[in-house]
LUMPA-770004 format. One record per residue: x, y, z of N, C-alpha, C in turn; residue in one letter; residue number from 1; chain. Coordinates in pm, 1 decimal, m for minus. Each point is the difference from the previous one (the first is absolute). Example, Ala and Ser with C-alpha at 12.3 -4.5 7.8 and 13.67 -1.06 7.14 Angstrom:
REM LUMPA-770004
+----------+----------+----------+----------+----------+----------+----------+----------+----------+------+-----+-------+
!   n.east !  n.north !     n.up !  ca.east ! ca.north !    ca.up !   c.east !  c.north !     c.up ! rest !  nr ! kette !
+----------+----------+----------+----------+----------+----------+----------+----------+----------+------+-----+-------+
!   1319.0 !   m569.0 !    780.0 !    m89.0 !    119.0 !      0.0 !     90.0 !    120.0 !      0.0 !    A !   1 !     A !
!    m35.0 !    105.0 !    m72.0 !     82.0 !    119.0 !      6.0 !    m77.0 !    109.0 !     73.0 !    S !   2 !     A !
+----------+----------+----------+----------+----------+----------+----------+----------+----------+------+-----+-------+
This chain:
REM LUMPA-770004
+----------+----------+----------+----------+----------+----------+----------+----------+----------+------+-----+-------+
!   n.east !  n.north !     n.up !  ca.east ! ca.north !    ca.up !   c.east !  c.north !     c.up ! rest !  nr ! kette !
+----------+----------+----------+----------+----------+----------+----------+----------+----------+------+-----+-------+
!  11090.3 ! m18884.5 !  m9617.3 !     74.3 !    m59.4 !    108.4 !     55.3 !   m135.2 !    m44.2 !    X !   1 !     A !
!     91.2 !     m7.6 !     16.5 !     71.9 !   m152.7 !    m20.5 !    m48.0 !    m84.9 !    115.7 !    X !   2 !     A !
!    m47.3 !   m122.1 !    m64.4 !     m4.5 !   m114.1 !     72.9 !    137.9 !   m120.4 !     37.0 !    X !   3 !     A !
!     98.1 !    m13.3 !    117.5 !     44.1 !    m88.5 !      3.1 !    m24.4 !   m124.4 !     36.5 !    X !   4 !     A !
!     m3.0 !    m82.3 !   m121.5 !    m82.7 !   m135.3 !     42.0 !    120.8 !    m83.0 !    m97.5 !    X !   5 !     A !
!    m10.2 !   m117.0 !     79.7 !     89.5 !   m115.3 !    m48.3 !    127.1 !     45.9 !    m65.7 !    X !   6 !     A !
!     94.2 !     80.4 !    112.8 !    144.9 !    m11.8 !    m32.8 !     82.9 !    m65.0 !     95.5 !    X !   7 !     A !
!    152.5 !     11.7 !    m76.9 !    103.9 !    m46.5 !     66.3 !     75.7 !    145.6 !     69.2 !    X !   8 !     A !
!     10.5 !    m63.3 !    117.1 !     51.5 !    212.3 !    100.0 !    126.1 !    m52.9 !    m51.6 !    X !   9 !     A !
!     99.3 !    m99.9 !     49.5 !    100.7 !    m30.3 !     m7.2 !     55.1 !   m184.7 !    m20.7 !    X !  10 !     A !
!    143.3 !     31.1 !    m36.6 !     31.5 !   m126.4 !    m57.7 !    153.9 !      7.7 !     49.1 !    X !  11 !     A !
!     38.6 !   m119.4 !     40.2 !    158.2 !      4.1 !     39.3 !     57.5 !   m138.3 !     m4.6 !    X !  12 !     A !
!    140.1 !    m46.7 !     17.4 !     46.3 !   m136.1 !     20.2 !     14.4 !     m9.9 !    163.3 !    X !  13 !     A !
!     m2.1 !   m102.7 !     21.1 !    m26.4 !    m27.1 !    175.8 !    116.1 !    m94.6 !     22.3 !    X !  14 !     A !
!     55.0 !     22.7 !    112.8 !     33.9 !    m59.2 !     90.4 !    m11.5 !    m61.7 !    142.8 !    X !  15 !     A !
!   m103.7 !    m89.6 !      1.9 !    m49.7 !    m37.4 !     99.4 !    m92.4 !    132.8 !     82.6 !    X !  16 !     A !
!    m62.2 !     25.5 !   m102.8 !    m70.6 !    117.5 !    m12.1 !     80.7 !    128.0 !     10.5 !    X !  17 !     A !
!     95.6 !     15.0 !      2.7 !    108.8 !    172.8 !     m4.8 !     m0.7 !     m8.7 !   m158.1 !    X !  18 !     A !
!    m35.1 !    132.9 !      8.3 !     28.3 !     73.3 !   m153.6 !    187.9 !    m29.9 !    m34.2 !    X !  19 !     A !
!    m10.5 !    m50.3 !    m90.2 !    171.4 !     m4.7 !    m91.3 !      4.1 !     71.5 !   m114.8 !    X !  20 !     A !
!    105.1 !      7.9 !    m45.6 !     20.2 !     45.3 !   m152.3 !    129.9 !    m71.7 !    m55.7 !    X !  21 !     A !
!     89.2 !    m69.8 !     82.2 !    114.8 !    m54.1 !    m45.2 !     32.4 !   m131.9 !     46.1 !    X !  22 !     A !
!     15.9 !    m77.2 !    m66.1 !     13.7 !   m162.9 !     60.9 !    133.5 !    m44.1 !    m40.8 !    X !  23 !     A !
!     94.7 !    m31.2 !     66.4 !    176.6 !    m79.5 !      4.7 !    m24.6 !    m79.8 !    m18.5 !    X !  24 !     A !
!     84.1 !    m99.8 !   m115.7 !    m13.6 !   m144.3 !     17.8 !    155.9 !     m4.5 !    m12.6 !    X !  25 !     A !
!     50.2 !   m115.9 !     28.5 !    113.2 !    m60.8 !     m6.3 !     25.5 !    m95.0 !   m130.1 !    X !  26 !     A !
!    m46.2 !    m17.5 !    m46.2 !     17.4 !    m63.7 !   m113.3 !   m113.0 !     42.0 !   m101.3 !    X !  27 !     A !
!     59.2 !    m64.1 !   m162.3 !   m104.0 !     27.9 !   m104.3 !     m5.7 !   m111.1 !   m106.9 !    X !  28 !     A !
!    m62.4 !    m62.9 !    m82.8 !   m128.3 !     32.1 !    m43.7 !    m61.1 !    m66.4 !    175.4 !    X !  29 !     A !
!   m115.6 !     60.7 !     19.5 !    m51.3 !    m59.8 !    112.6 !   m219.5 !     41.3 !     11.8 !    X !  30 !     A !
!    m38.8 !   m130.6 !     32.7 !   m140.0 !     41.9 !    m62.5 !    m45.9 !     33.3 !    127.6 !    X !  31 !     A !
!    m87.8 !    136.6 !    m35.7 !    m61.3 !     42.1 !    115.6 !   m138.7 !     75.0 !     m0.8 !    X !  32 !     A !
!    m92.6 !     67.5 !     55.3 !   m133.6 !      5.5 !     26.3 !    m20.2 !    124.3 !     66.1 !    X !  33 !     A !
!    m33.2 !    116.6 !    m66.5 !    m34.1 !    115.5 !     89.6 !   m122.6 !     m9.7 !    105.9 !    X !  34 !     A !
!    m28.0 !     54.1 !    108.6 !    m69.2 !    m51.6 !    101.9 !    m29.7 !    210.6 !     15.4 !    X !  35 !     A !
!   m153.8 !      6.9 !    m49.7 !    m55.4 !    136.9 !    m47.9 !    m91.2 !     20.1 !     80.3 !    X !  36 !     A !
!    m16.5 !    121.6 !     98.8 !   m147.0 !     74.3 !     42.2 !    m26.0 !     72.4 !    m34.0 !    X !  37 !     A !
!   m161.5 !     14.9 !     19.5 !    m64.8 !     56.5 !    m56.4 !   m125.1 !     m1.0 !     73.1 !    X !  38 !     A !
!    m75.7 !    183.2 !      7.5 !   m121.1 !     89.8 !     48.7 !    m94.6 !    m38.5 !    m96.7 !    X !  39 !     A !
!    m65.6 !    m63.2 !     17.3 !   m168.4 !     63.9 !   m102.1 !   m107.1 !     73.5 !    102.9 !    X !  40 !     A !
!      1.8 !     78.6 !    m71.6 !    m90.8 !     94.7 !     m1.5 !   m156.8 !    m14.6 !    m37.4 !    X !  41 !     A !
!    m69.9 !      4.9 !     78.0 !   m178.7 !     11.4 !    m61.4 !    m44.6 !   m148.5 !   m112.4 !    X !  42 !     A !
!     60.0 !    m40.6 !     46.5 !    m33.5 !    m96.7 !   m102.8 !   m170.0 !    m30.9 !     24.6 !    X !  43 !     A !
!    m43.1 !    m70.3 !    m56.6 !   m140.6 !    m29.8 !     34.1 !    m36.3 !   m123.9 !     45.6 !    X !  44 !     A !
!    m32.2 !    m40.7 !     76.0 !    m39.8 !   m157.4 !     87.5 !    m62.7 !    m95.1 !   m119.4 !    X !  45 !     A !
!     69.1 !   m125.4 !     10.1 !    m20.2 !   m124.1 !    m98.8 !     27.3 !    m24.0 !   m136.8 !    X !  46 !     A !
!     28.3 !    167.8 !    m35.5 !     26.9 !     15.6 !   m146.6 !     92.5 !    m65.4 !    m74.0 !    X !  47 !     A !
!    m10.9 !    m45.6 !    m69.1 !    133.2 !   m113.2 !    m99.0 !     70.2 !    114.8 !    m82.9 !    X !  48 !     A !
!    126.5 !     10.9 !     89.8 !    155.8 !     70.0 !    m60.5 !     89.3 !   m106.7 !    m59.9 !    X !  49 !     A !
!     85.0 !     56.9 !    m92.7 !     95.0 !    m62.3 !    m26.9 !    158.4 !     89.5 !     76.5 !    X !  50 !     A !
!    109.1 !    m31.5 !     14.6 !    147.5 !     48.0 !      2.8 !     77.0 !    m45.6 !    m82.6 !    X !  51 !     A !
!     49.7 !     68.7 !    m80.1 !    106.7 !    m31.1 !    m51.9 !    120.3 !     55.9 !     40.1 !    X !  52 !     A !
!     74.1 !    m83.5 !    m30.6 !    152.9 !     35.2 !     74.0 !    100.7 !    m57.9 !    m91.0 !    X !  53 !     A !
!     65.0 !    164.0 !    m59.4 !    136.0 !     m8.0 !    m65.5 !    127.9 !     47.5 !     15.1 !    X !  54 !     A !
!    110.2 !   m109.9 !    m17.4 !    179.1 !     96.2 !     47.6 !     39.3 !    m23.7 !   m144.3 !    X !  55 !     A !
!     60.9 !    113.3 !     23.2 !    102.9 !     74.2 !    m89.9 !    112.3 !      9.8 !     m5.2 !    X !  56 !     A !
!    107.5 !    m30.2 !   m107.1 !    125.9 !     m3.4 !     38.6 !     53.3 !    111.9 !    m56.8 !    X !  57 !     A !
!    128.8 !     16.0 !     34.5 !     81.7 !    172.9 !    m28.3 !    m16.4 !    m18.8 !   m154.9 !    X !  58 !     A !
!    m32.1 !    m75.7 !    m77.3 !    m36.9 !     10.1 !   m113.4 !   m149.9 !     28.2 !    m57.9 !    X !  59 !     A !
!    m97.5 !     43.6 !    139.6 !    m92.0 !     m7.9 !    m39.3 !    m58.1 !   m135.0 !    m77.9 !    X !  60 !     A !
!     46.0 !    m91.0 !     m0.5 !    m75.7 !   m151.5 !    m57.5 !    m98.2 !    m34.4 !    175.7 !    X !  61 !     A !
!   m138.3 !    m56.8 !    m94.7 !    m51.4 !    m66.7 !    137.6 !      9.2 !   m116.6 !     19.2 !    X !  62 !     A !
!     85.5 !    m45.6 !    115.4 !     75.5 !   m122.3 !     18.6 !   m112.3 !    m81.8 !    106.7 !    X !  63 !     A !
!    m98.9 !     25.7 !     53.8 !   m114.7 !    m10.9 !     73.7 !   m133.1 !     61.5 !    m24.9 !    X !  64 !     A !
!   m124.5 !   m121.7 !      1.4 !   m113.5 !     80.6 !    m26.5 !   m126.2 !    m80.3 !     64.0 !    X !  65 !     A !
!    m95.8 !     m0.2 !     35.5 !    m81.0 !    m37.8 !    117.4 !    m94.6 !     50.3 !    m10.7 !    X !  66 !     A !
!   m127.4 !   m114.0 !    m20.0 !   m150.6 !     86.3 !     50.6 !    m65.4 !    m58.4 !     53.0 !    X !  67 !     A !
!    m64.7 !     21.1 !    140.8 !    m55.0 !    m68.5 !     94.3 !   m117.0 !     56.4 !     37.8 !    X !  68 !     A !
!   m124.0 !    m88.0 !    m58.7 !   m142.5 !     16.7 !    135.2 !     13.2 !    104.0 !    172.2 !    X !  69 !     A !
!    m50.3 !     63.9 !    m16.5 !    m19.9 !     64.7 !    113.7 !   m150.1 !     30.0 !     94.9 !    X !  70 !     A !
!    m17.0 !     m0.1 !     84.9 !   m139.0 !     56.9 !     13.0 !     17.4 !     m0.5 !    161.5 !    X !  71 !     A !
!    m65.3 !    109.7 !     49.0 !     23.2 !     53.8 !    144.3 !   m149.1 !   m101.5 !     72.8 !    X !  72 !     A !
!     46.2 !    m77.5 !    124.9 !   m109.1 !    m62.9 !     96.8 !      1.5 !     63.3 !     81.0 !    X !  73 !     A !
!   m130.9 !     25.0 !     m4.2 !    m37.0 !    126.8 !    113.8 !    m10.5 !    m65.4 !    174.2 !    X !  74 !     A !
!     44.7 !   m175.1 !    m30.4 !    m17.6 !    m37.6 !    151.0 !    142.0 !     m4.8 !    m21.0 !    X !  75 !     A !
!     90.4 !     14.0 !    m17.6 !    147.4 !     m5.0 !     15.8 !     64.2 !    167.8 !     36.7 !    X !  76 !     A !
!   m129.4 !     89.1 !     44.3 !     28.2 !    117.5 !    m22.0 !    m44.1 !     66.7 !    117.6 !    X !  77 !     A !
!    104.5 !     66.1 !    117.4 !    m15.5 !     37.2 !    119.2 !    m87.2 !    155.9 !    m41.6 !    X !  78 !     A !
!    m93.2 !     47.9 !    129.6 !   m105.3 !    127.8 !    m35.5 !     85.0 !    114.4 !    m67.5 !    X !  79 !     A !
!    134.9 !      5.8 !     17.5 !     48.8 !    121.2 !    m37.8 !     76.5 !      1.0 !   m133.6 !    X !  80 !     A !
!    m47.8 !   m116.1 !    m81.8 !     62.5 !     16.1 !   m113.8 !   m114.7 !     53.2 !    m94.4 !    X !  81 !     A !
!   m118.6 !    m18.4 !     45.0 !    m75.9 !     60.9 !    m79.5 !     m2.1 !    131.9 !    m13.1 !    X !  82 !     A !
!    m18.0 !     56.1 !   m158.2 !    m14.0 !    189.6 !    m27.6 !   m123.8 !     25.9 !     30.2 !    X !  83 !     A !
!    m97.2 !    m28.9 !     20.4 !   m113.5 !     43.8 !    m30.3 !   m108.9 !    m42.9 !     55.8 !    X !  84 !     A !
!   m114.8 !     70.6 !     68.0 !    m73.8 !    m58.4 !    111.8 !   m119.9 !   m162.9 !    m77.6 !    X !  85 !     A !
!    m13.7 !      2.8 !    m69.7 !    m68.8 !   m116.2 !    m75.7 !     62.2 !   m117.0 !     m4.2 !    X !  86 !     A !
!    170.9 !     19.6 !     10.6 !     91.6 !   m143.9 !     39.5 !    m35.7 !    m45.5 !   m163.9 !    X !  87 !     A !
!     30.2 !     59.6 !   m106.1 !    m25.1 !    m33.2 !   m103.4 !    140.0 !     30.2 !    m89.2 !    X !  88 !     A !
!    120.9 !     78.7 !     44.5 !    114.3 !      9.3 !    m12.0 !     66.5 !      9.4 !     96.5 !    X !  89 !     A !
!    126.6 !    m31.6 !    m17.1 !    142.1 !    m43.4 !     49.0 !    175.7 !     35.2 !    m12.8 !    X !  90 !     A !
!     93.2 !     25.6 !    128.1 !     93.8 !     m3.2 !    m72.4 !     87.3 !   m162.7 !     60.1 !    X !  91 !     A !
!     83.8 !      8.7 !    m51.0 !     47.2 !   m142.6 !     39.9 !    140.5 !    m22.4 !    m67.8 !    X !  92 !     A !
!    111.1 !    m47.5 !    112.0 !    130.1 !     17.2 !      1.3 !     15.9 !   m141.3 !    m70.9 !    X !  93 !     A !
!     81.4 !    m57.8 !    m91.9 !      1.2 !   m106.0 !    m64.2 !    179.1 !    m15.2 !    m33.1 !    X !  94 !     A !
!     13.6 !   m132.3 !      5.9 !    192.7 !    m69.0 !    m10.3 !    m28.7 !    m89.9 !   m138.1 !    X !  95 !     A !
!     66.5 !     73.6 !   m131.6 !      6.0 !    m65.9 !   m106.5 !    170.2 !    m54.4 !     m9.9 !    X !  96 !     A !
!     m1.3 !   m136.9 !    m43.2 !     96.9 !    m55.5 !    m17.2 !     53.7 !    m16.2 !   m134.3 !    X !  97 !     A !
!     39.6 !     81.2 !   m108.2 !     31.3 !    m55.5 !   m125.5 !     58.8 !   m112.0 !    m30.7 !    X !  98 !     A !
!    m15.1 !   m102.5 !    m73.7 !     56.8 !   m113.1 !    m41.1 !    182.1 !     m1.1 !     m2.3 !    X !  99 !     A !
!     47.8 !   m105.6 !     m6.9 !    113.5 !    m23.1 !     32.4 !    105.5 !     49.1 !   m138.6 !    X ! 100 !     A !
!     86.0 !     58.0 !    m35.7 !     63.6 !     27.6 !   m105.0 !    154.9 !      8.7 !      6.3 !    X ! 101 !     A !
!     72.8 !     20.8 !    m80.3 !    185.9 !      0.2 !    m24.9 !     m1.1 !    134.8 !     15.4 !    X ! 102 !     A !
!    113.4 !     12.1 !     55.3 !     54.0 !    114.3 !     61.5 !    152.4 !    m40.1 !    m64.9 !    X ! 103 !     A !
!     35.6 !     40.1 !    m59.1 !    103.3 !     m9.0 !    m86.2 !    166.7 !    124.1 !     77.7 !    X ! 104 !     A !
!    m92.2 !     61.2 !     42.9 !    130.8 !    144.6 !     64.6 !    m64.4 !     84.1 !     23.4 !    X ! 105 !     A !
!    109.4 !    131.4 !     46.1 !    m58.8 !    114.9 !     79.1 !    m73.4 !     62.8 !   m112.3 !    X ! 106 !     A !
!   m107.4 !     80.8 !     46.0 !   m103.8 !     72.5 !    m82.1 !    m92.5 !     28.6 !     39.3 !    X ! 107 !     A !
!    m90.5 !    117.4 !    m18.8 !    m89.1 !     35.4 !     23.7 !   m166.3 !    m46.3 !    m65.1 !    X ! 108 !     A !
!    m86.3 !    m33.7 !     78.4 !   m131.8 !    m33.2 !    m53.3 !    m95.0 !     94.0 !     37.4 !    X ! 109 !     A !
!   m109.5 !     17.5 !    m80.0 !    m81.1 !     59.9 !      9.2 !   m141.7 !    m82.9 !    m10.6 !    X ! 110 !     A !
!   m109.6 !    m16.5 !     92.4 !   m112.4 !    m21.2 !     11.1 !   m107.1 !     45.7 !     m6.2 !    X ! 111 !     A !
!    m96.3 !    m85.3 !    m12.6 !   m152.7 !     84.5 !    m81.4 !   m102.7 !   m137.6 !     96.9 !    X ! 112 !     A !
!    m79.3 !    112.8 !     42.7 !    m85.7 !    m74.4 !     34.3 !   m150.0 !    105.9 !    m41.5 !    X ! 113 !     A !
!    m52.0 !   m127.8 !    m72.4 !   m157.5 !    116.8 !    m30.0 !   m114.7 !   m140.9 !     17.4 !    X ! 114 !     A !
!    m88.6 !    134.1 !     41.0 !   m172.4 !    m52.3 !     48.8 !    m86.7 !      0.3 !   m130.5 !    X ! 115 !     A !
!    m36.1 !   m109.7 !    m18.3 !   m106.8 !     63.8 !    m98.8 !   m112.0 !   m111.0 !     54.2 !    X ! 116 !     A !
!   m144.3 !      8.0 !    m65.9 !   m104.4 !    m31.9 !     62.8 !    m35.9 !   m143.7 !   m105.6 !    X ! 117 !     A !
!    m59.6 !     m8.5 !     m6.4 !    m60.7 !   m147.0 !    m68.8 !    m15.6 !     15.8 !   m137.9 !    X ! 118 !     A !
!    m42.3 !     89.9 !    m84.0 !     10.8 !     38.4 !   m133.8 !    123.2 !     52.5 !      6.0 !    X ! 119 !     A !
!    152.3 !    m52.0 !     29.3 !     94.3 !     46.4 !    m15.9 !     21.6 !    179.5 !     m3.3 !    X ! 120 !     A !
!    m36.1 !     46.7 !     53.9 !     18.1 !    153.9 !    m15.4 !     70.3 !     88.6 !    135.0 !    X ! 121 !     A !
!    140.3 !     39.2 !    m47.0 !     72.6 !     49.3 !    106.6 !   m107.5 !     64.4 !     73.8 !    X ! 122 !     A !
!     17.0 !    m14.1 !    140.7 !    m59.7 !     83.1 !    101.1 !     54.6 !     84.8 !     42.0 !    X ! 123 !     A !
!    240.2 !    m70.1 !     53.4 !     63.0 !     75.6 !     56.6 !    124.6 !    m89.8 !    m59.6 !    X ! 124 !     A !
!    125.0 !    115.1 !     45.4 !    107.8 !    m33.1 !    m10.1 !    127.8 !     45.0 !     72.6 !    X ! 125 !     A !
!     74.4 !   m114.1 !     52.1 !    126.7 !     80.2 !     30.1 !    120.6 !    m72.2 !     m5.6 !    X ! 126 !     A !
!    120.5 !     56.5 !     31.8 !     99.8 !    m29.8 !    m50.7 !    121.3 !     50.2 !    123.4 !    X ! 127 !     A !
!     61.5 !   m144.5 !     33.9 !    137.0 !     38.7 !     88.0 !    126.7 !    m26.3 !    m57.8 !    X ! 128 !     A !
!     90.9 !     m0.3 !     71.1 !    125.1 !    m37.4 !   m105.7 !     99.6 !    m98.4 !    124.0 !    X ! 129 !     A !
!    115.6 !    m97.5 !    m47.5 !     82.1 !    m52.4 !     71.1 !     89.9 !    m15.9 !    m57.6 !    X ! 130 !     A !
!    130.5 !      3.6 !    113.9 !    137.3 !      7.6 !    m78.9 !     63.8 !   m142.7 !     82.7 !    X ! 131 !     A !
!     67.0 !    m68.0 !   m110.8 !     39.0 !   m142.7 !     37.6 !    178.1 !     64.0 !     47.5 !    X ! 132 !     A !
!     44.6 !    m27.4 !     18.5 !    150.0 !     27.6 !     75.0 !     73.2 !   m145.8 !     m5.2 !    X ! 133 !     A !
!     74.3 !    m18.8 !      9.2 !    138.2 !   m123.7 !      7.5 !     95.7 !      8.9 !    m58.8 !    X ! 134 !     A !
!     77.6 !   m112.5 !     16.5 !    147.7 !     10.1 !    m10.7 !    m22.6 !    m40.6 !   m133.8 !    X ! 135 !     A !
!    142.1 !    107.5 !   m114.6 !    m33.7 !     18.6 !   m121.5 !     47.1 !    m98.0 !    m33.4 !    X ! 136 !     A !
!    m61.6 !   m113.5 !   m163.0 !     87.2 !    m88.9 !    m47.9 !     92.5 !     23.7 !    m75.9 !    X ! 137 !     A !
!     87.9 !   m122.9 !     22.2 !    143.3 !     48.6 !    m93.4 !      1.8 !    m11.0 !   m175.2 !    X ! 138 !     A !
!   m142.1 !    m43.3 !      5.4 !     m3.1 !    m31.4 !   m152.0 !    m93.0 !    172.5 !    m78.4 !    X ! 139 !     A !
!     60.4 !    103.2 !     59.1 !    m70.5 !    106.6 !    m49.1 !     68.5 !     51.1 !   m157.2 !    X ! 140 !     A !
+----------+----------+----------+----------+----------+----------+----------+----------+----------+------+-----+-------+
């Protein structure tokens, strides 16, 4: 039997919490900050996670990369987020902000966000994508 413990269900870019996939800007180079949710799943109460969080440009180069302390408080945690009658795992909805970066023109990015536990060892992984849109420059 498979055990699901400490994953990611899902991963997306947010808009004031609405799922997006395409962001307009009016102008370019222009620096900006994906604003990401994200499900965990079963995680386990107090445990020291890390996240990392990477974008990708239509070149596949990673133009963003991020790893942040994590760990679920079980007093920050209403009865129904817990999986499991011991209150010893958790799922828990979380708003990652990637750091600020150049946005140079229209293009597509691709993101990575993975769990791994304290001895660095993937737990989980997933991956959304976003398409930048604007008015094209004349210097193409």
């Amino acid at each position: 039997m498979t055990e699901y413990i400490e994953k990611i269900n899902f991963l997306y870019c947010s808009n004031n919490g609405s799922p997006v996939s395409s962001f307009d800007f009016d102008e370019f180079p222009l620096p900006y900050a994906f604003t990401l949710q994200s499900l965990f799943f079963n995680l386990k109460i107090e445990k020291e996670y890390t996240i990392t969080t990477l974008a990708y440009n239509d070149r596949d180069e990673a133009i963003v990369r991020t790893s942040n302390p994590f760990t679920l408080d079980p007093t920050q945690l209403s009865s129904d987020k817990f999986t499991n009658p011991e209150h010893t795992q958790a799922s828990s909805l979380i708003a990652i902000k990637t750091p600020n970066f150049t946005i140079v023109g229209p293009g597509t990015y691709r993101i990575k966000m993975i769990l791994s536990d304290s001895t660095e060892n993937e737990l989980s992984s997933q991956e959304t994508y976003a398409s930048v849109q604007g008015p094209i420059s004349d210097k193409i």
